[in-house]
C-alpha positions in Angstrom: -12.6 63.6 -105.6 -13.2 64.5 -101.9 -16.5 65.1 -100.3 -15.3 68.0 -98.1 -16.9 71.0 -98.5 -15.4 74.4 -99.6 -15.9 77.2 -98.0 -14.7 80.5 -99.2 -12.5 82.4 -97.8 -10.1 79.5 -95.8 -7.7 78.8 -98.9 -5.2 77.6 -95.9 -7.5 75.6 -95.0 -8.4 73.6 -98.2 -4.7 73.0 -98.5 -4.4 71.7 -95.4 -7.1 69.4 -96.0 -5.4 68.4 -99.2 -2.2 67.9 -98.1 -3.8 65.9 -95.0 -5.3 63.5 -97.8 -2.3 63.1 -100.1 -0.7 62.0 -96.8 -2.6 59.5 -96.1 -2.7 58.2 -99.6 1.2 57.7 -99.2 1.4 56.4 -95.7 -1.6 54.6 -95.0 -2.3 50.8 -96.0 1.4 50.3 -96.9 1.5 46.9 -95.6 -1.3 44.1 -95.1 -1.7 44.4 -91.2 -4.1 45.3 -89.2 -2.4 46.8 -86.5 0.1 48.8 -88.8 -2.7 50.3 -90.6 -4.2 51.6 -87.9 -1.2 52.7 -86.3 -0.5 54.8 -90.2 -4.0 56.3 -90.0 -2.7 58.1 -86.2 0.4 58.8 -87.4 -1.2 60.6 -90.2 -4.3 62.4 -88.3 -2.0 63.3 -85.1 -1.5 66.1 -84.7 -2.2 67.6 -88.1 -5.8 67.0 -88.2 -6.4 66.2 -84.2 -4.8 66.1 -80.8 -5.7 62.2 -79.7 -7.3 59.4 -81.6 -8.0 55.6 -81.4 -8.8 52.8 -83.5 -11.1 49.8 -82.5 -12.1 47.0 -84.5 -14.9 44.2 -84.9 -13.0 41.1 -83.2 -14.0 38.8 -86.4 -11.8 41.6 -88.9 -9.1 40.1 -86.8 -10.1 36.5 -87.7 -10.7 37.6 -91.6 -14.3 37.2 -91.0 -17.4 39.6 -92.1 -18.4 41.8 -89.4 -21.3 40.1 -88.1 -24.1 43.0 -88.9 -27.0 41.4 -87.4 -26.0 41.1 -83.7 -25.6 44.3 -83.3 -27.9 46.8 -84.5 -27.4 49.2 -81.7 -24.2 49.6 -82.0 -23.4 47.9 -78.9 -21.3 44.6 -79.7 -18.1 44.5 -78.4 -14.8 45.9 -80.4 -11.0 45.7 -79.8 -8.7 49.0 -79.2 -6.0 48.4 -82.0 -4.3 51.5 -81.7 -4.2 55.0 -79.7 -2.5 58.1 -80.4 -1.9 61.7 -78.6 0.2 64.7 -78.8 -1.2 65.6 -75.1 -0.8 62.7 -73.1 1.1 59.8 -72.6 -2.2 58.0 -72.7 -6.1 57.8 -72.9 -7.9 60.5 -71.1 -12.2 60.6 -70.5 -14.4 62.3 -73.1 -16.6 61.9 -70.3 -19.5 59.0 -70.7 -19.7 56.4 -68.6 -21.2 52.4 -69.6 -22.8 51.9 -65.8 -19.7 50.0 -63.7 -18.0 48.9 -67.2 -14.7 49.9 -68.0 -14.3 53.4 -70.0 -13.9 52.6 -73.5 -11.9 55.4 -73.3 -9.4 54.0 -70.7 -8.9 50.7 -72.7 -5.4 50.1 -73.2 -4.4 49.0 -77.1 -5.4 45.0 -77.1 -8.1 45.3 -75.0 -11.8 44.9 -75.3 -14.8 46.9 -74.8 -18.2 48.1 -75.8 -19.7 51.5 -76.3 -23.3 52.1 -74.4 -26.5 52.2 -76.1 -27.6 55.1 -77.0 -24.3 57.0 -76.9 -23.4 58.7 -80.2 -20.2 55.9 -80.5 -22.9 53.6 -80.7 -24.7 55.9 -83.0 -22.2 55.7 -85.3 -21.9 52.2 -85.8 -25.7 51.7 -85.9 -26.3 54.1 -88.9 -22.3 54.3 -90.2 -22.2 58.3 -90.3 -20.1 60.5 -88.5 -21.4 61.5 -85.1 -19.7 64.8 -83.8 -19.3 64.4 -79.3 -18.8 67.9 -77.4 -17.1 67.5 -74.0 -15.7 69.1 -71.2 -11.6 68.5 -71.0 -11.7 67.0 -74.6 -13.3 70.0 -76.2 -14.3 68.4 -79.6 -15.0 64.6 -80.6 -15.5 62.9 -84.1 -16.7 59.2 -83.9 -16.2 58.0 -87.8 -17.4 54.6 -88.7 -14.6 52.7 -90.5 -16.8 51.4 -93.9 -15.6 49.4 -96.3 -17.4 47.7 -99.2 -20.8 48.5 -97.5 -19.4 47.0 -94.0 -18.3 48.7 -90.8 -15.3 47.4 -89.6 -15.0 49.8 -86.7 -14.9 52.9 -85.1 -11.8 55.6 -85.5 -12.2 58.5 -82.7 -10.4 61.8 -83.0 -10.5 64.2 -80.2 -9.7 67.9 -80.1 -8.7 69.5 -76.4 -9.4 72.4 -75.2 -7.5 75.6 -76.9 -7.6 73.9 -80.1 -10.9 74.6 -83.0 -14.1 72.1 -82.5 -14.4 70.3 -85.5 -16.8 71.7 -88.0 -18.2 70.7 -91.2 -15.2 70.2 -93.1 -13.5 68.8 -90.4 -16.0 65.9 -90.4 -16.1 65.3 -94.3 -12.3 65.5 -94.0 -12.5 62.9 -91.0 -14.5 60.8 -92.7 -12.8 60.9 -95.8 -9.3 59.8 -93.6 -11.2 57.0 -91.9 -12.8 55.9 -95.3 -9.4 55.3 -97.0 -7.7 53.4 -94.1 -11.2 50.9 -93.7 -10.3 49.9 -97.5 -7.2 49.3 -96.2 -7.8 47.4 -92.8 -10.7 45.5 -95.1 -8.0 44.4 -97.8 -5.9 43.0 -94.9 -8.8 41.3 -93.5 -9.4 39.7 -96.6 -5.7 39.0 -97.1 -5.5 37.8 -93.3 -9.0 35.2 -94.2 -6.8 34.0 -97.7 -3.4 33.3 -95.5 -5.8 31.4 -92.6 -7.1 29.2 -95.3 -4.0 28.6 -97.2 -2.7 27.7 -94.0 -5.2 25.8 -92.4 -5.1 23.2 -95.8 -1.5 23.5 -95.2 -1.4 21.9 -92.0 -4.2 19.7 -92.6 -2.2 18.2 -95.2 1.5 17.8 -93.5 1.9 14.4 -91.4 1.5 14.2 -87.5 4.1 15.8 -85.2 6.0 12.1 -84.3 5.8 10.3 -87.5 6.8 6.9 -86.9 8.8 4.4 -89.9 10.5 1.1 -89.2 14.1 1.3 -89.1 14.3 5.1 -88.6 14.1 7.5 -85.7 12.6 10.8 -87.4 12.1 14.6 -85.8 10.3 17.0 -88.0 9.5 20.8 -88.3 6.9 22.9 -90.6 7.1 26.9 -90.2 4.8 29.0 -91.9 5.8 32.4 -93.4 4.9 35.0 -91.2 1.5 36.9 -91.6 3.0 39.6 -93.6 3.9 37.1 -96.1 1.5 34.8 -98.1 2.0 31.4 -97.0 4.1 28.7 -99.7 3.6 25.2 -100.6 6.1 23.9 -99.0 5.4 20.2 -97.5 7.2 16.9 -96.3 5.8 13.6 -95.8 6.9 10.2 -94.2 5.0 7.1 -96.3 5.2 3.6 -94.8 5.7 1.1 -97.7 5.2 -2.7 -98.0 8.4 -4.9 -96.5 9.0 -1.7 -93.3 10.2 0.3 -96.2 9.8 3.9 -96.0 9.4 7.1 -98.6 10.6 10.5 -96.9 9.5 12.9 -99.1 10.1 16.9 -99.3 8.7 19.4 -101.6 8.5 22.9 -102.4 5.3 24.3 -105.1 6.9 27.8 -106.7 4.2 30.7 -105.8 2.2 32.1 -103.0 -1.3 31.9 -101.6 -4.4 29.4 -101.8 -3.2 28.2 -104.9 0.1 27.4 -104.0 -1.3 25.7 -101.2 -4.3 24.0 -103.0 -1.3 22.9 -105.8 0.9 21.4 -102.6 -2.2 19.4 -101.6 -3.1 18.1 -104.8 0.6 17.2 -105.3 0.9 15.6 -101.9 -1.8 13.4 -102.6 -0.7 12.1 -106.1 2.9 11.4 -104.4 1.1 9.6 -101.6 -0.9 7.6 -104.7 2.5 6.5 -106.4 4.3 5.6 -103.4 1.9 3.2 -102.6 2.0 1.8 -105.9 5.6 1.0 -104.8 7.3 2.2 -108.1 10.8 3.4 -108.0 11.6 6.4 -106.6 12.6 7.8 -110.6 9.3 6.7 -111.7 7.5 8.6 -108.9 9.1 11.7 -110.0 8.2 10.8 -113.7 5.0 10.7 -113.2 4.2 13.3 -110.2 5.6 15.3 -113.4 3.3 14.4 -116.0 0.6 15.2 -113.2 2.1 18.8 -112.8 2.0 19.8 -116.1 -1.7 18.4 -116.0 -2.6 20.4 -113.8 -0.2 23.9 -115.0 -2.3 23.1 -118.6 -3.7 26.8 -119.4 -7.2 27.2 -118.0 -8.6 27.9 -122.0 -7.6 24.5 -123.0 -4.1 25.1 -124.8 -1.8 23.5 -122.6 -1.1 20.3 -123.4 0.8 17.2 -122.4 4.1 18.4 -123.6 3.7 21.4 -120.8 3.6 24.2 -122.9 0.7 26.7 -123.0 -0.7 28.5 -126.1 0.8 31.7 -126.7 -2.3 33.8 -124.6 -2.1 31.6 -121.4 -1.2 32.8 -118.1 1.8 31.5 -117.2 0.9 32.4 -113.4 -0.9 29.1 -114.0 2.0 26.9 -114.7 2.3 24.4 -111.9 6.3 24.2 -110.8 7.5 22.4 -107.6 11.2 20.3 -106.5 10.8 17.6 -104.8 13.3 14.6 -103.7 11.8 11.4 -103.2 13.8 9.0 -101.0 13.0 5.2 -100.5 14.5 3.6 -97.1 15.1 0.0 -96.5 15.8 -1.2 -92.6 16.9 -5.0 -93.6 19.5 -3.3 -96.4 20.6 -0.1 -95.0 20.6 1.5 -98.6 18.3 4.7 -99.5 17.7 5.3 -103.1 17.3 9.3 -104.0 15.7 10.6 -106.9 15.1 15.0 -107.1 13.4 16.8 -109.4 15.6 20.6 -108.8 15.4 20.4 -104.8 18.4 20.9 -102.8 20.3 18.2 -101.9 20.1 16.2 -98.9 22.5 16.3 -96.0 23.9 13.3 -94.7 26.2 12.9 -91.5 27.7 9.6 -90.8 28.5 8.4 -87.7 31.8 7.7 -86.2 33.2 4.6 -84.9 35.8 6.4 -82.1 32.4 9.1 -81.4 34.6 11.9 -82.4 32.9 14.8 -84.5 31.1 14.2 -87.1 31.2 16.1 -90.2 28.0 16.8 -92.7 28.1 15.9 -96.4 25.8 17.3 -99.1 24.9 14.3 -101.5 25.4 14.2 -104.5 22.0 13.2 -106.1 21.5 14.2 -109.5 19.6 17.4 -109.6 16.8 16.8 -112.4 14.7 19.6 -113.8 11.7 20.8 -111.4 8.3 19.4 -111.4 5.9 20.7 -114.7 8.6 20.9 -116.8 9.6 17.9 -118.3 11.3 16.8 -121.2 14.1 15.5 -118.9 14.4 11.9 -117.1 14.8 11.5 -113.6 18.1 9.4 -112.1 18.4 7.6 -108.7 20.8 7.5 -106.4 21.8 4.8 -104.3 23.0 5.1 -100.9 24.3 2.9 -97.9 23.5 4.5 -94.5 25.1 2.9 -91.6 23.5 2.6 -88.1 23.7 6.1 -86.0 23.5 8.2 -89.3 21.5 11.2 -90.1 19.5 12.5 -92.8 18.0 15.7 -92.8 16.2 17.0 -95.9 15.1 20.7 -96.1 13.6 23.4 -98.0 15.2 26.4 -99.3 13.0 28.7 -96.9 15.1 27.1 -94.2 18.7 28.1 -96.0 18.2 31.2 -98.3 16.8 34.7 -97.6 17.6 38.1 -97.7 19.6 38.0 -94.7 22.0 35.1 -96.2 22.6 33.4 -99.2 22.4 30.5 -100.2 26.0 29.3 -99.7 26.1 30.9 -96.9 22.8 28.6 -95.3 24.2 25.1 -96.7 27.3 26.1 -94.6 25.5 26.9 -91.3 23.3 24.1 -91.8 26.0 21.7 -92.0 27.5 22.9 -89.1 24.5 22.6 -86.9 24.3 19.3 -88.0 27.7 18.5 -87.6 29.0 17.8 -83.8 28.4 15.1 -80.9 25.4 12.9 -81.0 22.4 14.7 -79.9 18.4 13.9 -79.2 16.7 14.6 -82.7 14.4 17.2 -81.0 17.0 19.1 -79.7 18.7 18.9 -83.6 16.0 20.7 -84.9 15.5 23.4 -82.5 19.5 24.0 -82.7 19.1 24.2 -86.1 16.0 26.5 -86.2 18.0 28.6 -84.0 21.2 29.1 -86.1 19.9 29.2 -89.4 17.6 32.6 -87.9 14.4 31.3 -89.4 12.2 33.9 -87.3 12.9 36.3 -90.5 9.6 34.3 -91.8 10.1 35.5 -95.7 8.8 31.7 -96.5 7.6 28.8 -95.7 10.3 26.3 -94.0 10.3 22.4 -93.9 12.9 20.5 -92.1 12.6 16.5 -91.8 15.6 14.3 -89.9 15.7 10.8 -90.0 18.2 9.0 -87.7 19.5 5.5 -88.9 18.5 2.7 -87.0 17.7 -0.5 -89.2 16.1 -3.1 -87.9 18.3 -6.0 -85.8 19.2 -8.8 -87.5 17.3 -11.1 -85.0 14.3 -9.4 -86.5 14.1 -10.8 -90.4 13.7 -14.0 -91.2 14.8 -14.7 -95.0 15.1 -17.7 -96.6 15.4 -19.1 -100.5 12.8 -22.1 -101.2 13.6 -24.6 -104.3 10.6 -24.4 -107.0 8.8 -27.3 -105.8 6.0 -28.6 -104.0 8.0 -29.5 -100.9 8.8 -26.3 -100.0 5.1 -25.2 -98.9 5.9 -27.5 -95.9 9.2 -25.9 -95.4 8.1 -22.3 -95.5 5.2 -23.2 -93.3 7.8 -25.3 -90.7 10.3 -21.5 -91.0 7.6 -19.2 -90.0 6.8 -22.2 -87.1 9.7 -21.9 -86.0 10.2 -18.3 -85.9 7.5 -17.1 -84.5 8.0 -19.2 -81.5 11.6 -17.6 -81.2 9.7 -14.4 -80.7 7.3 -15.0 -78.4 4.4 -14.9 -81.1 2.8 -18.5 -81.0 -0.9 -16.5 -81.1 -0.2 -15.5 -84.4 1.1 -18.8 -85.9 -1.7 -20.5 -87.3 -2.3 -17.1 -89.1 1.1 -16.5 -90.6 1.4 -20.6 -91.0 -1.8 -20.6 -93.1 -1.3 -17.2 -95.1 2.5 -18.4 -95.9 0.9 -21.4 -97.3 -0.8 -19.6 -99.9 1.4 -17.3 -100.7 4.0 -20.0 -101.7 1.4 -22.2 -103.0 0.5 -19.0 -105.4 4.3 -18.5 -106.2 4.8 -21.9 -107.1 1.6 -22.3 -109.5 1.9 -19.1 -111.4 5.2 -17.9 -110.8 7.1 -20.9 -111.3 4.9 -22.7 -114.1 3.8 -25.8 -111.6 0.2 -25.7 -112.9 -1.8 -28.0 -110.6 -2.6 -28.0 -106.6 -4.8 -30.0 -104.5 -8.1 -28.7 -104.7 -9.9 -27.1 -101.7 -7.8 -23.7 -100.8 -5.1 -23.6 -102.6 -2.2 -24.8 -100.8 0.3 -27.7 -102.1 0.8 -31.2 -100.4 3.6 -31.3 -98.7 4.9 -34.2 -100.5 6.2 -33.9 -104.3 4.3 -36.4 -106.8 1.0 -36.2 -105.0 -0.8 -34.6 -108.1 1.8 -31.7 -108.6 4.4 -32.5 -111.3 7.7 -31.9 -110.1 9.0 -27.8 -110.9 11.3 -27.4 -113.5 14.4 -25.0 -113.2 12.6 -21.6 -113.0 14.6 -20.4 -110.3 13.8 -20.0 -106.3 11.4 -18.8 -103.9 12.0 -16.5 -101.2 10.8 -16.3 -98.1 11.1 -13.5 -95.9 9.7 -12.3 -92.6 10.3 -9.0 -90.8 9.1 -8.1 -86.9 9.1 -4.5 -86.2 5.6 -2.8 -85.1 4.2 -5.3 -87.2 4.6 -8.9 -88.6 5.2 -8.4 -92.3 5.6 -11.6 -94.6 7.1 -11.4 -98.1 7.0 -14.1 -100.9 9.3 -13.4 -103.9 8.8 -15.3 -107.5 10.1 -14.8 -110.7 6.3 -14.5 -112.2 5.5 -11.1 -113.5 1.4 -11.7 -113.4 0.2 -9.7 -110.5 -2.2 -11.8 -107.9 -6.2 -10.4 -108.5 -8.5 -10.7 -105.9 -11.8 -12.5 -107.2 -15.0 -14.0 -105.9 -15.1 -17.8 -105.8 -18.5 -19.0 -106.2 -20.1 -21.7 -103.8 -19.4 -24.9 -105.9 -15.7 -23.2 -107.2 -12.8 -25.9 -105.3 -10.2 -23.3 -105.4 -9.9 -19.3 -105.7 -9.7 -18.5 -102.5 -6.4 -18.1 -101.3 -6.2 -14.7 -101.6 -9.9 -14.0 -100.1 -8.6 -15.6 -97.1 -5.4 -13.5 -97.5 -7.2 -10.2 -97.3 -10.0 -11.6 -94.3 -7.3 -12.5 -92.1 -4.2 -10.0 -92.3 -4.2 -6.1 -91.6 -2.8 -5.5 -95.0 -1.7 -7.2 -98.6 -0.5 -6.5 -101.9 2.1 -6.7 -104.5 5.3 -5.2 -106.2 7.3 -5.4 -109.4 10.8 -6.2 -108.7 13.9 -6.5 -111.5 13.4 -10.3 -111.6 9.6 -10.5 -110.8 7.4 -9.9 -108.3 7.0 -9.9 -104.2 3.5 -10.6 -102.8 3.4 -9.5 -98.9 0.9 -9.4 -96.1 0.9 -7.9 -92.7 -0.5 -8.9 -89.4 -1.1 -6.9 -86.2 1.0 -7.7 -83.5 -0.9 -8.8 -79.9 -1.4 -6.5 -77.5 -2.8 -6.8 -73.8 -6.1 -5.8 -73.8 -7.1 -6.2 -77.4 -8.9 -9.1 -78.7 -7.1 -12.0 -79.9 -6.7 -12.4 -84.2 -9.5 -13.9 -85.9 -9.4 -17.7 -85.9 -7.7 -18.9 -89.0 -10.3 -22.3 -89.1 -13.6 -20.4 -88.2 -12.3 -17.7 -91.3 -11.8 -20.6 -93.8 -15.2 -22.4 -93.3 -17.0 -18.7 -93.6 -15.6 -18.9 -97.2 -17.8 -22.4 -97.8 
């Protein structure tokens, strides 16, 4: 019910009143924006209830912030004009107070800011949040309403009667309060709204990879768009994930739903992808178990969801965690991609041509598994060769689908844009923000493109070792050798020593040779010196790859995984892989089909940074 008094006798004017609030019911706070609402509380008030009227706001509603009450008990802290309105001028006109040299609040132009003067009833009204009624000369009649919402004031709403038109009276105030009342719920729901959309987007961001990310092999441009403000921000993300051997995992995903908890769900996903990929499993398995981990987390908040993904008959399926994804695993020495998609769309691929004619872009066809969180179904892969010069771009469907197209309709466009002469990555993506009309901002968009490069073939170094003692020497003579051919003698004694022990490791454990010379681990060089000779368990490969960084790589056919431990003083041995993790930037270890590889990683030189730890100093701080 409204608070504005009747009076007897003005029935015209109690429907007018009425009519002025059912109104505003339908018009105002239609949409979540600031600067709309305030623009549907003028549109509402002029010139039924007044002849001019503005709007200013607390800049921290702007921000989705609380009002900050205790800075400004006078009623003096400055505001921001959001909106003005008049059916008697094309634009403000002076109520007539003045703030001592400042500007007239009353001459501020929508956008700008001001602040009222102490003691004047503007300020007044903010102080002690009830309407203040202003009598003038050329404006005849002034109402300053506080806007309050949830026991806050957001602002101040002004509206002005000129002369030849009624002062406001009692009614007039209730009813002006009443208006201003309704659109602060408003203006405070989008405030909130506007504080939810900051946050979600803030984790968002925090979340997504830098602007360049960089990956052996592959030149890669990326783009993240945001829905616009009037639409709750998505869980939309991509990543680019260095693996062991200058592999790298380009990922894209999409988390169905809006808000923080589409956005909390995208980051917890993100995370658990970035935990598998650097388990190195396939890209299959990823997908099998990022979807074991949705469905974890989509379990009913009572406690009946379970493992199988579906809840008890009284959960809230709001709660259910679904998201696509496709998960793709590039090699630089091979060329090949392998694909695995859980319901995404596919990737686009445009090969390169050998006369530079047009190229044309492909869809590929990757096996579109069910989405993440709902199971039941196992993932495929997808193998692909990507020649030098090609392109991959991998999307989301904010980027191809909205109300203004369909779906078709954006796979078609997209391919276009991507389709034509060679062209600077950068100036791929903005071409293809540009066609595809993305400013429609209904959702969230991710684009990621990864040009083919591979790495040169005077870059790897791969070699297959017999199963025998011997060929510790050898591998240690090869990575010599090599190194010198790139101009990296500094880091010889390094890789010569770390090589050692990796072979010496693949030889003992994942060949079945079962002695070594005591001390650190490595072999003699010579067969029969303690070492019985290795029986037909296959080979050893050796492989080293120069690209940002020195990566080695030791195959075997031994499926124990190496363990770190902690020799003790009077141990012989054990510490091969101590001296593996002091003196490299990075180590660890992978299944393969036939085995294992064991790899290590070493910072290149660079002018100006110190040289790489002495390889003999580091073994004798082991003793």
């Amino acid at each position: 019910m409204s608070d504005i008094p009747a009076e007897a006798g003005k029935p015209d004017d109690v429907r007018r009143a009425l009519a002025l609030l059912n109104a505003a019911g339908a018009r105002i706070g239609n949409s979540l924006d600031l600067d709309t609402t305030a623009r549907e509380l003028l549109d509402v008030a002029v010139p039924q209830f007044c002849d001019l009227a503005s709007v200013d706001l607390y800049p921290e509603v702007f921000s989705g912030e609380d009002p900050r009450v205790a800075d400004g008990l006078d009623g003096t802290r400055p505001l921001r004009r959001v909106a003005f309105a008049s059916a008697v001028s094309d634009g403000p006109i002076t109520l007539g107070h003045h703030t001592g040299g400042a500007p007239d609040p009353d001459h501020v132009e929508p956008g700008g800011i001001h602040r009222y003067p102490a003691g004047s009833p503007y300020a007044d009204a903010l102080r002690t949040a009830r309407v203040q009624r202003v009598t003038g000369t050329l404006v005849r009649s002034t109402l300053a309403v506080p806007m309050v919402a949830r026991g806050r004031v957001l602002g101040l709403v002004q509206f002005s009667r000129t002369m030849g038109s009624e002062p406001f009276g009692e009614r007039d105030a209730a009813l002006g309060a009443e208006l201003a009342a309704r659109a602060a719920v408003c203006v405070d729901n989008a405030r909130l709204y506007r504080r939810e959309h900051e946050r979600a987007l803030i984790l968002q961001r925090s979340l997504l990879p830098p602007d360049d990310p960089e990956a052996a092999g592959l030149d890669i441009a990326c783009r993240y768009l945001p829905g616009s403000t009037a639409s709750e921000v998505g869980g939309d993300w991509f990543d680019v994930i260095e693996l062991p051997g200058h592999r790298t995992a380009l990922v894209v995903g999409d988390v169905m739903g809006r808000g923080l908890r589409a956005a909390v769900a995208m980051g917890e996903l993100r995370t658990a992808v970035r935990t598998l990929a650097l388990l190195d499993l396939e890209p299959a398995e990823v997908l099998g178990a990022l979807d074991e981990i949705a469905r974890g987390l989509g379990a009913s908040r009572d406690g009946r969801g379970g493992r199988d993904g579906h809840c008890g008959p009284a959960a809230d399926l709001s709660e259910v965690y679904l998201a696509t994804c496709v998960y793709a695993v590039y090699d630089p020495v091979t060329r090949r991609c392998t694909f695995a998609n859980a319901g995404h769309l596919p990737p686009v691929l445009v090969e390169p041509r050998d006369d530079g004619g047009e190229q044309s872009a492909l869809l590929l066809e990757v096996p579109r598994g069910v989405p993440l969180g709902v199971g039941g179904e196992p993932f495929e892969e997808t193998e692909v060769e990507l020649p030098d010069g090609a392109l991959l771009a991998l999307y989301t469907d904010g980027l191809v689908e909205s109300r203004h197209q369909s779906l078709d309709e954006g796979l078609q466009a997209l391919r276009t844009t991507l389709s034509g002469p060679d062209r600077p990555l950068e100036d791929v993506c903005d071409e293809v923000l540009g066609a595809l009309e993305t400013h429609h901002g209904e959702d969230d968009i991710a684009l990621l493109l990864a040009r083919i490069q591979g790495l040169p073939a005077d870059s790897v170094g791969d070699w297959r070792l017999p199963a025998e003692p011997r060929s510790v020497a050898r591998a240690r003579d090869l990575t010599r050798r090599l190194l010198a051919a790139w101009d990296l003698e500094d880091l010889a004694d390094t890789a010569e020593l770390l090589v050692s022990e990796l072979v010496t490791n693949a030889l003992r454990h994942g060949m079945g040779v079962s002695s070594a010379q005591p001390g650190t681990g490595a072999l003699p060089a010579q067969p029969g010196v303690g070492v019985p000779p290795a029986g037909p368990r296959g080979e050893i490969r050796l492989r080293l790859l120069l690209d940002r960084t020195l990566v080695c790589e030791v195959w075997d056919s031994g499926l124990v995984q190496p363990r770190r431990r902690r020799a003790r003083d009077t141990d012989e041995g054990g510490r091969g892989l101590q001296l593996v993790d002091l003196l490299s930037s990075g180590w660890g270890s992978r299944r393969t089909p036939r085995g294992k590889t064991v790899w290590f990683e070493l910072a290149l030189p660079r002018e100006g940074e110190p040289k790489p730890p002495d390889s003999a100093e580091a073994l004798l701080s082991m003793f």
